[in-house]
C-alpha positions in Angstrom: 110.3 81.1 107.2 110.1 77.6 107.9 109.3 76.4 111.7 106.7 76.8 113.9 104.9 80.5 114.4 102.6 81.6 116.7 98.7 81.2 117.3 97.0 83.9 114.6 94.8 86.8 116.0 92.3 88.4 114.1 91.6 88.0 110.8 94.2 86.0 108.3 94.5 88.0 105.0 95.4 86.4 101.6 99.0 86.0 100.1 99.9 88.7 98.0 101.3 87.1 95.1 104.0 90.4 93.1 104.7 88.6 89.6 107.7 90.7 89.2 110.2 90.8 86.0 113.2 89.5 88.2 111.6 88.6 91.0 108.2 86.6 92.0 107.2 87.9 96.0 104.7 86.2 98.3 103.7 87.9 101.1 100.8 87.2 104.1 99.6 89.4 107.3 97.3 89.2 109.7 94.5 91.6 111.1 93.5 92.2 114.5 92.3 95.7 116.2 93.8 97.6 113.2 97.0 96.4 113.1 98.9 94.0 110.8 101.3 91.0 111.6 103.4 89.2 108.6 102.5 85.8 108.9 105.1 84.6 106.0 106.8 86.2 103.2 109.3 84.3 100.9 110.4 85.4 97.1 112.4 83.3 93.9 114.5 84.9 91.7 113.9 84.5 88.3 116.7 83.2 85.8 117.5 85.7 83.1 116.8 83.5 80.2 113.1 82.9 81.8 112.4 87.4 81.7 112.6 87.6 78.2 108.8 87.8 77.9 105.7 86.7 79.9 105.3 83.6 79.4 108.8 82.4 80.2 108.0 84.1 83.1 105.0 82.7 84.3 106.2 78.9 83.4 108.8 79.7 85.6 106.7 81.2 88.6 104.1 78.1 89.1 106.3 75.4 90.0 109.0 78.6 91.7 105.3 79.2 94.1 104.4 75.6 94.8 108.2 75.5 96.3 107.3 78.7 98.1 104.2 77.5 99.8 105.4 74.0 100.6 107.8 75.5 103.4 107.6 79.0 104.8 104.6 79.3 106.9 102.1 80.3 104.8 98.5 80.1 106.0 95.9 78.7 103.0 96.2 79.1 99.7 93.6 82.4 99.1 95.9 84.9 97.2 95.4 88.3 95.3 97.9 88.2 92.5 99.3 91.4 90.4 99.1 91.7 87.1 102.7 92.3 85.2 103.3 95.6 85.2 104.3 96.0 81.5 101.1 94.0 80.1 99.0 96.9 81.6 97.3 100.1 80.0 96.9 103.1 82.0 95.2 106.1 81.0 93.8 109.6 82.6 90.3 110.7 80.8 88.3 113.1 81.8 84.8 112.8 81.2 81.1 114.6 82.6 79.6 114.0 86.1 77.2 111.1 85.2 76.2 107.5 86.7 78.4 105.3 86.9 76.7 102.8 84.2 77.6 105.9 82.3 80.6 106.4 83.0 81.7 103.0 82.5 80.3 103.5 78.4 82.1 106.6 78.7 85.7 105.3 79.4 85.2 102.1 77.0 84.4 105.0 74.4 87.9 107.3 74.9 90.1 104.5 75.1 88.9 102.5 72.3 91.6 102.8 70.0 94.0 103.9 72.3 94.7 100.7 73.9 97.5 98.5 72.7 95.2 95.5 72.0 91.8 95.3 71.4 88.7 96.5 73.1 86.7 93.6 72.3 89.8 91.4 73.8 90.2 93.5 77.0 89.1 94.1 80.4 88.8 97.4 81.4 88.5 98.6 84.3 88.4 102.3 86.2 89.1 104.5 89.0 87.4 107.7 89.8 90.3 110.1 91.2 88.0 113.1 92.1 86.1 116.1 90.1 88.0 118.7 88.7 87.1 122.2 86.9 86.9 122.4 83.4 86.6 125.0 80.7 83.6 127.1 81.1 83.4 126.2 84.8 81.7 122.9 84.1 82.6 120.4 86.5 84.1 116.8 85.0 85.5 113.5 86.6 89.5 112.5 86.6 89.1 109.0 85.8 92.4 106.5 85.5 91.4 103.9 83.0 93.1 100.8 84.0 93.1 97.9 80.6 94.4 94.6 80.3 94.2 91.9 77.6 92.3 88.6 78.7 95.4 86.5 77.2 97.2 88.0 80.4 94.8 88.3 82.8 94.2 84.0 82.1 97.8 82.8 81.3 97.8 84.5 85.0 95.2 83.4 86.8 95.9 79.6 84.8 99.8 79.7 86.4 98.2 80.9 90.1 95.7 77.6 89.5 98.1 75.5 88.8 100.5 76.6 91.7 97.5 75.2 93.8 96.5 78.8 94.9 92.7 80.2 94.9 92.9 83.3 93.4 90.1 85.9 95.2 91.5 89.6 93.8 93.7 90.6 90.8 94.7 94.0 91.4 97.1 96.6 89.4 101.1 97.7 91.0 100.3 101.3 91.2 97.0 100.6 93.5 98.7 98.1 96.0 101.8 100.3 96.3 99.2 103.4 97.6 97.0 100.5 99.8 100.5 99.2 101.6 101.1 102.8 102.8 97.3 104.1 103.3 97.3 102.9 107.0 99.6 105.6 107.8 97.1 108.2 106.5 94.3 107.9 109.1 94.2 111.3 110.4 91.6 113.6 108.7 94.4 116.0 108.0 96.3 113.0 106.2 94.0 113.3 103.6 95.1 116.6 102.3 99.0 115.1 101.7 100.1 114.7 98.6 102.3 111.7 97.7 104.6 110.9 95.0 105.3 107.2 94.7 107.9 106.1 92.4 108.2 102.4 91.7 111.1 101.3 89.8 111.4 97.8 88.8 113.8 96.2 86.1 111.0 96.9 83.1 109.1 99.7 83.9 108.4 102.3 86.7 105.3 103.0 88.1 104.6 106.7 88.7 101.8 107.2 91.3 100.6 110.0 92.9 97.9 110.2 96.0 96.0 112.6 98.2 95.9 110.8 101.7 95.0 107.3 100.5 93.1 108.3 97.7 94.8 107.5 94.3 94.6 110.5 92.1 97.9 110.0 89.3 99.3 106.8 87.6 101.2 106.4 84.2 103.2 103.1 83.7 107.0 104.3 82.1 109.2 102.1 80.0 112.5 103.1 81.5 113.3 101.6 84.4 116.5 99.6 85.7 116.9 97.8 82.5 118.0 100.9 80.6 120.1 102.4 83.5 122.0 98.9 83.1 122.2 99.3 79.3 123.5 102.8 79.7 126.3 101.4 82.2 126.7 98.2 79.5 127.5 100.3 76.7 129.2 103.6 78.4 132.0 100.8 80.1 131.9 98.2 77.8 130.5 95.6 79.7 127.7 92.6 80.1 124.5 94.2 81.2 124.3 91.7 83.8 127.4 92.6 85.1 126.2 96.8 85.6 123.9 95.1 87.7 126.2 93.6 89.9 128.1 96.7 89.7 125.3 99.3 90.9 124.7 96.8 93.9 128.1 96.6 94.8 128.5 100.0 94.9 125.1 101.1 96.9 126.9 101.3 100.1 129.4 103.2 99.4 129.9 107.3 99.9 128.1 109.0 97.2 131.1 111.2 96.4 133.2 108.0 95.6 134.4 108.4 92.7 133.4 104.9 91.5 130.0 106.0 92.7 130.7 109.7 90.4 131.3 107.4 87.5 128.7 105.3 87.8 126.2 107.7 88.2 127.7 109.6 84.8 127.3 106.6 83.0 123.7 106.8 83.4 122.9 110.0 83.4 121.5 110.4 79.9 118.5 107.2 81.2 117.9 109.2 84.4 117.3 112.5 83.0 114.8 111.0 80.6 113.4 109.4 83.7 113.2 113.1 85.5 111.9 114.3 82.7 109.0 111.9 82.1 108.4 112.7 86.3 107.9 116.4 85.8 105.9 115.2 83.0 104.1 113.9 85.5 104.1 116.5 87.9 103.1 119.0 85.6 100.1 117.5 84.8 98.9 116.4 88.4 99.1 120.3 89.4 97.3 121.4 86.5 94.1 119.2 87.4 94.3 119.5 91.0 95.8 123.0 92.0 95.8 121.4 95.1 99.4 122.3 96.4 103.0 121.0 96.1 103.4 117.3 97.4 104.9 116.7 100.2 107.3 114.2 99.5 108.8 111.6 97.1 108.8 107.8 98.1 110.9 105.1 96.2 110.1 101.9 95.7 110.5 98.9 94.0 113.8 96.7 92.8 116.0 99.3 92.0 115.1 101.9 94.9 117.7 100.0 97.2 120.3 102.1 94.9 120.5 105.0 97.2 122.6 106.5 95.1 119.7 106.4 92.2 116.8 107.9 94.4 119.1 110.7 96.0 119.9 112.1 91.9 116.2 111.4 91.3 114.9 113.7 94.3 117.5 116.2 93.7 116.4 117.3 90.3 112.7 117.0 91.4 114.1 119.0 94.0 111.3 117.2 96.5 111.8 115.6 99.9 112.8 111.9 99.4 112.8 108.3 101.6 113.5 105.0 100.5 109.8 103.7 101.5 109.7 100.7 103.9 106.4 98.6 103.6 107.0 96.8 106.8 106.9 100.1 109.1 104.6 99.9 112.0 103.9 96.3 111.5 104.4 93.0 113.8 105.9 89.8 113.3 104.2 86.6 113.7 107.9 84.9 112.9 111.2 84.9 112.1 112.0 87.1 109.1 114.8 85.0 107.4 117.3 87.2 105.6 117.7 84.8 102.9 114.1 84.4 101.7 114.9 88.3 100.9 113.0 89.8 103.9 115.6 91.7 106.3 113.3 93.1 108.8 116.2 94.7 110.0 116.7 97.2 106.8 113.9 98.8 104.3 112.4 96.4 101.7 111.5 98.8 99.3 111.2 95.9 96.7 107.8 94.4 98.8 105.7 97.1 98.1 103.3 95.6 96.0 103.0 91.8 97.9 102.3 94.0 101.0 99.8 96.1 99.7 98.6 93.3 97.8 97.6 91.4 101.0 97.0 94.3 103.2 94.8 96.1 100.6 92.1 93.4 101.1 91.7 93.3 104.5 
């Protein structure tokens, strides 16, 4: 979004920086009387021999951002940057009402063990979802313990330095993706509605659920858009790379097309484990809260612009489905320019997380 914009209003918010598998998204709004503009947005793909692991990846993204920033109207260089999606541990506990020094000791002392690196080489981190009942009538605290090893948190925060940004917030995928759609719950009322957010990305999908804009579920799953493409790869015989170019070429078209019908059977073995790990899910979220059904499902991520993917996903969770779009309700400080991957004119499912990312700090 190179060019001239117009005079900010309210309060600038940082860049949200989405360190993505495939992808590395920037994103940057504006405040003013409760509303937010998009100031700039711009994203680089990332070339296939750079995903293979994290810091490929992140070698990649520094000088990829420093491009970025040089011409598409962003403001500053304050950002709040997401940690990779796959390097994080999350974890429901439950644990007694106490203080929360206490319940800090408390988490550190049910995850220790648990985690995939450790404890002494990790920041952990957690979120009180609410107080539930327990056996004997007792009451306890849902807590979602949220862990991540220091190696990642500074190869991180090292690349965003050395892009020239000034990093102010890290923040987790499945709590920006609830903070870019909590503006739309500001009714009272809105606080009772359950939400099932799905975010699919190329390495794993984040499941998160919320009451209103209260976070109350999150699991991080390993199957994601990867595995659908391996299923196509081997079912037809073909590169990986190329199923991917397949299922996008294909989006558009009827969903009874038989192409589509084929497609669809190819992966079907990867999305029914996917459903299944959902009702998983589900399951578990009604058995805490009995608060109700939830209202809807909302896809996003990479791979929720395959309709075709979301519409088989909702129909065995048999819920209510939309492809989210972060940008609803939201002004425009400048051109959107479809080829910096931000078509203002369709749903951007994919910007989730560098909207709420910015947004969530304001």
């Amino acid at each position: 979004m190179a060019g001239k914009t117009k005079m900010l209003k309210g309060k600038l918010l940082p860049i949200g920086l989405d360190l993505g598998t495939t992808t590395v998204r920037m994103a940057q709004f504006s405040q003013y009387k409760g509303n937010y503009e998009l100031v700039a947005a711009a994203s680089a793909e990332i070339p296939e021999d750079k995903q293979v692991d994290l810091r490929s990846r992140l070698a990649f993204c520094g000088p990829a951002i420093k491009k970025i920033l040089a011409g598409n109207g962003f403001v500053g260089r304050e950002c709040v940057v997401s940690l990779p999606a796959e390097a994080t541990f999350v974890q429901h506990v439950k644990i007694d009402r106490m203080d929360p020094d206490g319940v800090a000791m408390a988490v550190l002392q049910e995850v220790e063990g648990k985690l995939p690196f450790p404890a002494s080489q990790a920041e952990i981190r957690h979120i009180v979802a609410g107080e539930v009942g327990a056996n004997g009538g007792q009451q306890q605290q849902e807590v979602i313990v949220v862990a991540a090893s220091r190696e990642t948190i500074t190869a991180s925060l090292a690349m965003a330095r050395k892009a020239r940004l000034d990093v102010s917030g890290v923040n987790i995928e499945s709590c920006a993706i609830v903070e870019c759609f909590s503006r739309l719950f500001r009714r009272a009322a809105d606080q009772r509605r359950g939400i099932l957010f799905v975010d699919i990305g190329h390495s794993s999908t984040q499941v998160v659920i919320s009451h209103g804009n209260q976070i109350v579920f999150a699991r991080n799953l390993a199957i994601a858009g990867r595995k659908f493409d391996e299923g196509i790869a081997n079912k037809l015989g073909i590169a990986a790379g190329d199923a991917t170019e397949v299922r996008k070429q294909l989006a558009d078209m009827d969903s009874n097309d038989e192409r589509v019908l084929e497609l669809r059977d190819c992966m079907s073995e990867e999305v029914e484990e996917l459903v299944g790990e959902l009702t998983q899910c589900l399951l578990y979220h009604e058995s805490v809260y009995r608060t109700g059904t939830l209202e809807r499902v909302i896809f996003v991520g990479g791979q929720a612009t395959d309709r075709h993917l979301c519409q088989s996903i909702a129909q065995r969770l048999n819920l209510p489905a939309q492809i989210g779009d972060p940008l609803v309700r939201m002004g425009n400080l400048s051109p959107c320019q479809a080829q910096q991957g931000l078509d203002r004119r369709q749903s951007q499912p994919e910007w989730a997380v560098a909207v709420g990312l910015s947004i969530g700090s304001g």
